[in-house]
DORO-410001 format. One record per atom (N, C-alpha, C, O): residue in three letters; atom name; x, y, z. Coordinates in Angstrom, 1 decimal, decimal comma, always signed. Layout:
BEGIN
  res  atom    east   north      up
  ALA    CA       X       Y       Z
...
This chain:
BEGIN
  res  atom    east   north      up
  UNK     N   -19,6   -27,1    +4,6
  UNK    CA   -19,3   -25,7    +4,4
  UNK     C   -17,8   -25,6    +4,2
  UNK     O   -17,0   -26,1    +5,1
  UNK     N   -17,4   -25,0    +3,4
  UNK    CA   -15,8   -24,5    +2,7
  UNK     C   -15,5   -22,8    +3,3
  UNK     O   -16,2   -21,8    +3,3
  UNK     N   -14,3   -23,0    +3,8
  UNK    CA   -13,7   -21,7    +4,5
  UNK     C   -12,3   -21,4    +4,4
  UNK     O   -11,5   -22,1    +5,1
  UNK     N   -12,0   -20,5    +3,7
  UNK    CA   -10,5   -19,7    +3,2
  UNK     C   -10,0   -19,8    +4,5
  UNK     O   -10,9   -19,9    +5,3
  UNK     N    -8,5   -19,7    +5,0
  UNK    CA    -7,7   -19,6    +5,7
  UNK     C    -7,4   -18,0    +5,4
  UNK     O    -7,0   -17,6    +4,3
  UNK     N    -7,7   -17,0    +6,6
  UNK    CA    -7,3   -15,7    +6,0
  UNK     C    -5,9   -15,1    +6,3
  UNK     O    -5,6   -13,9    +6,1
  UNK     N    -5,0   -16,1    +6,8
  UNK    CA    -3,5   -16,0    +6,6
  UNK     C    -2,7   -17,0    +5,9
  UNK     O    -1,7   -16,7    +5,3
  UNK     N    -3,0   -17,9    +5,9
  UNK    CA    -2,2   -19,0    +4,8
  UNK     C    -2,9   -19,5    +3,1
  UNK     O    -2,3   -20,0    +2,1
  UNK     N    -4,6   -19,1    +3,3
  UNK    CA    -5,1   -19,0    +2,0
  UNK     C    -5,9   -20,8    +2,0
  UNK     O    -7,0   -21,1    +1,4
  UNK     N    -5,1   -21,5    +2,5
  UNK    CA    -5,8   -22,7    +2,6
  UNK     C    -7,3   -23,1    +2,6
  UNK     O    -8,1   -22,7    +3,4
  UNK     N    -7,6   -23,7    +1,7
  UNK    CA    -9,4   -23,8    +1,8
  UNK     C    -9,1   -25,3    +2,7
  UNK     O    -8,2   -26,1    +2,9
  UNK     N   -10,9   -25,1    +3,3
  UNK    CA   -10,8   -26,5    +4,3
  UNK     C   -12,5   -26,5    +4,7
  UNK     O   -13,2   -25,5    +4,6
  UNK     N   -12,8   -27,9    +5,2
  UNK    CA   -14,1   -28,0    +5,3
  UNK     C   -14,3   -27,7    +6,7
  UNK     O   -13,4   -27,9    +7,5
  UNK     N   -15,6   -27,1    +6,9
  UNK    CA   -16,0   -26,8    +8,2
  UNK     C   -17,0   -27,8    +8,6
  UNK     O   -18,1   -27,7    +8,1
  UNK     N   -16,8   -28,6    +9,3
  UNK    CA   -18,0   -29,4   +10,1
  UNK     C   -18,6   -28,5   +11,1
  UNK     O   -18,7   -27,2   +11,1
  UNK     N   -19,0   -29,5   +12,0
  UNK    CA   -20,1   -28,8   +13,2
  UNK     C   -19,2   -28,8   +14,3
  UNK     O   -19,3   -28,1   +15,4
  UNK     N   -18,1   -29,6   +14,0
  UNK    CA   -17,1   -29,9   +15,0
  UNK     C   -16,4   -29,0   +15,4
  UNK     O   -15,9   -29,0   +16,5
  UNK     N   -16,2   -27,9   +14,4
  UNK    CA   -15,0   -27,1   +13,8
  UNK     C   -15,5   -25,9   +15,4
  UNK     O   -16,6   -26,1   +15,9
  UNK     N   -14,9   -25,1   +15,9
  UNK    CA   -14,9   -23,8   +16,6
  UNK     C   -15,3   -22,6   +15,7
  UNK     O   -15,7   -21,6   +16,1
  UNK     N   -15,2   -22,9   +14,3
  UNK    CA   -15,5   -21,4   +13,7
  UNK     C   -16,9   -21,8   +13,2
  UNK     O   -17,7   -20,9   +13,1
  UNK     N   -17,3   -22,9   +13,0
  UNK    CA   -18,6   -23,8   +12,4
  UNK     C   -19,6   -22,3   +12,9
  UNK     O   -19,8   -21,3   +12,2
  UNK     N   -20,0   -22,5   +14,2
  UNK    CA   -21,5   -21,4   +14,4
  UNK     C   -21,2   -20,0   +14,5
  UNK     O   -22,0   -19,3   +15,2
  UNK     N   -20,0   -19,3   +13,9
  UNK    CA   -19,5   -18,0   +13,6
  UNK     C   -20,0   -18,0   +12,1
  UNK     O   -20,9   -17,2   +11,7
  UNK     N   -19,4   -18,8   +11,4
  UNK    CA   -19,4   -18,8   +10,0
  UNK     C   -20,8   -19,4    +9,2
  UNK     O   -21,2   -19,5    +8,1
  UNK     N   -21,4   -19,7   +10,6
  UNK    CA   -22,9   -19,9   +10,2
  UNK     C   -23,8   -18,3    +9,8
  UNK     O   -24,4   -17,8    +8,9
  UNK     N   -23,4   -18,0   +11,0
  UNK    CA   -23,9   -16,9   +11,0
  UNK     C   -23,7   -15,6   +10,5
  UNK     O   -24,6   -14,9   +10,1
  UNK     N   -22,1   -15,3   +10,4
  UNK    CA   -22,0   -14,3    +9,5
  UNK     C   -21,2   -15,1    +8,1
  UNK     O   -20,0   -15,0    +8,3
  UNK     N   -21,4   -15,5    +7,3
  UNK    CA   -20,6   -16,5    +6,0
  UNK     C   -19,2   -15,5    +5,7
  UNK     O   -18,2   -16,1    +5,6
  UNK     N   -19,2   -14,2    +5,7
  UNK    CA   -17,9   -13,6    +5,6
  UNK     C   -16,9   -13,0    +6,7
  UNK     O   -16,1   -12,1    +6,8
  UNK     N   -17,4   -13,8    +7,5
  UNK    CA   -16,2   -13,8    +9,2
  UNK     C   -15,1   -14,4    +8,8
  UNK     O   -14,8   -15,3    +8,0
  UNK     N   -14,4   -13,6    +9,5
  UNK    CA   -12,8   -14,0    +9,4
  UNK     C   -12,2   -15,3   +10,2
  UNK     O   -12,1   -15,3   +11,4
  UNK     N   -11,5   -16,6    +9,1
  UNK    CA   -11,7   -17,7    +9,8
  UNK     C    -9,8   -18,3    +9,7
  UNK     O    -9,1   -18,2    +8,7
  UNK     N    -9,5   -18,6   +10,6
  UNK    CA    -8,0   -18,9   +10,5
  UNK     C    -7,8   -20,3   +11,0
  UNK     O    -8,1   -20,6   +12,1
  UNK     N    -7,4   -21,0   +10,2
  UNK    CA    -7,3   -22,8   +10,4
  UNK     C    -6,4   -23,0   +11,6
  UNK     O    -5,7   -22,2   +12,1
  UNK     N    -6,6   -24,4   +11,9
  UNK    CA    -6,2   -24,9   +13,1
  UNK     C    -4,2   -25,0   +13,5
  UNK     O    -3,8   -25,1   +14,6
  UNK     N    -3,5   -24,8   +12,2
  UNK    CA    -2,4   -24,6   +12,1
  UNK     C    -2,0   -23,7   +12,0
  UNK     O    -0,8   -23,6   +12,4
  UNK     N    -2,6   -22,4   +11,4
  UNK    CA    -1,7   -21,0   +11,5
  UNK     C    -2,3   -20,4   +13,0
  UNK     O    -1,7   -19,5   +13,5
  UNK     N    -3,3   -20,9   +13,5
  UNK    CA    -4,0   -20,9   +15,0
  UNK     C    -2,9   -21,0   +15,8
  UNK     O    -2,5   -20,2   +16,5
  UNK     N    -2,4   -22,4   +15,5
  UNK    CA    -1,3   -22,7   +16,7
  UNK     C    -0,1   -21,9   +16,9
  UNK     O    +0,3   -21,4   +17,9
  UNK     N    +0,4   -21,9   +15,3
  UNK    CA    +1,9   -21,1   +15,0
  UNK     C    +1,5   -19,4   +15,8
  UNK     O    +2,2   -19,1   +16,8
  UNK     N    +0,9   -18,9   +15,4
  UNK    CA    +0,1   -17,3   +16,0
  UNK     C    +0,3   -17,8   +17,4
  UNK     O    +1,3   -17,3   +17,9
  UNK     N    -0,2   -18,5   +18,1
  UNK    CA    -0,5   -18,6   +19,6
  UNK     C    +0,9   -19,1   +20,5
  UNK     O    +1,0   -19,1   +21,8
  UNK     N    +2,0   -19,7   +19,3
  UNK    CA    +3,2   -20,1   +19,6
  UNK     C    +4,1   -19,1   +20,1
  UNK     O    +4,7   -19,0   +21,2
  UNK     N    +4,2   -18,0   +18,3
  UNK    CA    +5,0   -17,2   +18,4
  UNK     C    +4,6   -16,3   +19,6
  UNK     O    +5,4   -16,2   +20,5
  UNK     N    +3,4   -15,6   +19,8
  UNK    CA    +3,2   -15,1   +21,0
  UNK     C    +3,6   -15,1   +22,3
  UNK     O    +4,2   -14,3   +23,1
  UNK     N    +3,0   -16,7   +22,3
  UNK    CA    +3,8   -16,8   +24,1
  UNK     C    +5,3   -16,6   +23,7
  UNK     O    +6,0   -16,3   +24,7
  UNK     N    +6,1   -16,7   +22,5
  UNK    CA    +7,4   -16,7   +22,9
  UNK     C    +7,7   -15,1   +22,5
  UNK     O    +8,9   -14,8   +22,6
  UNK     N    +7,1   -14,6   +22,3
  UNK    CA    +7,5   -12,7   +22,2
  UNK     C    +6,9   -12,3   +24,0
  UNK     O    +7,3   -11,3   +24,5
  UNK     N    +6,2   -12,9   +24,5
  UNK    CA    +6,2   -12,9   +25,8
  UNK     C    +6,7   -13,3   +26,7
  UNK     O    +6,5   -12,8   +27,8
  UNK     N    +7,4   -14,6   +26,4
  UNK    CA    +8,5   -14,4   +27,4
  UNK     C   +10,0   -13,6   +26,7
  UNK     O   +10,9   -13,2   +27,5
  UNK     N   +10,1   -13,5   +25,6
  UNK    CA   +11,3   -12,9   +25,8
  UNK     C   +10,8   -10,7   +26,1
  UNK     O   +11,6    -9,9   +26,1
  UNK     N   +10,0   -10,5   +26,3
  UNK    CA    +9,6    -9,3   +26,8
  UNK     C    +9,5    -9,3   +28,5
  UNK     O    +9,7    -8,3   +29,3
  UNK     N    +9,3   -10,4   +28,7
  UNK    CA    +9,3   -10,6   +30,6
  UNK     C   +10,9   -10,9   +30,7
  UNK     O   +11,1   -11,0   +31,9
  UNK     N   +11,7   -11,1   +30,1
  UNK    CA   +13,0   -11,5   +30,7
  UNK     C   +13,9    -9,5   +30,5
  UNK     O   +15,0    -9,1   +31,0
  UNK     N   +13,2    -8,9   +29,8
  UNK    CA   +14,1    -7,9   +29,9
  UNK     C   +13,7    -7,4   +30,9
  UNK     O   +14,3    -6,4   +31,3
């Protein structure tokens, strides 16, 4: 199964492996965000969180 990146646009194959695999089973137009704009999202965060705990 083939699934758009819905922030970088990236198409990519979904195994069984994948974490979005039995979402995207189920609904085919769920919202799916690859393993790299995942990380960057989860990066910038914790660092808007700590610089909000230091003020």
């Amino acid at each position: 199964m083939k699934a758009k990146c819905a922030i970088c646009g990236k198409e990519e194959e979904i195994t069984k492996l994948n974490k979005s695999y039995k979402k995207l089973l189920a609904n085919p137009n769920a919202v799916h965000v690859c393993e790299i704009c995942s990380l960057k999202l989860s990066n910038q965060a914790s660092r808007q969180n700590d610089i909000l705990k230091k003020k």
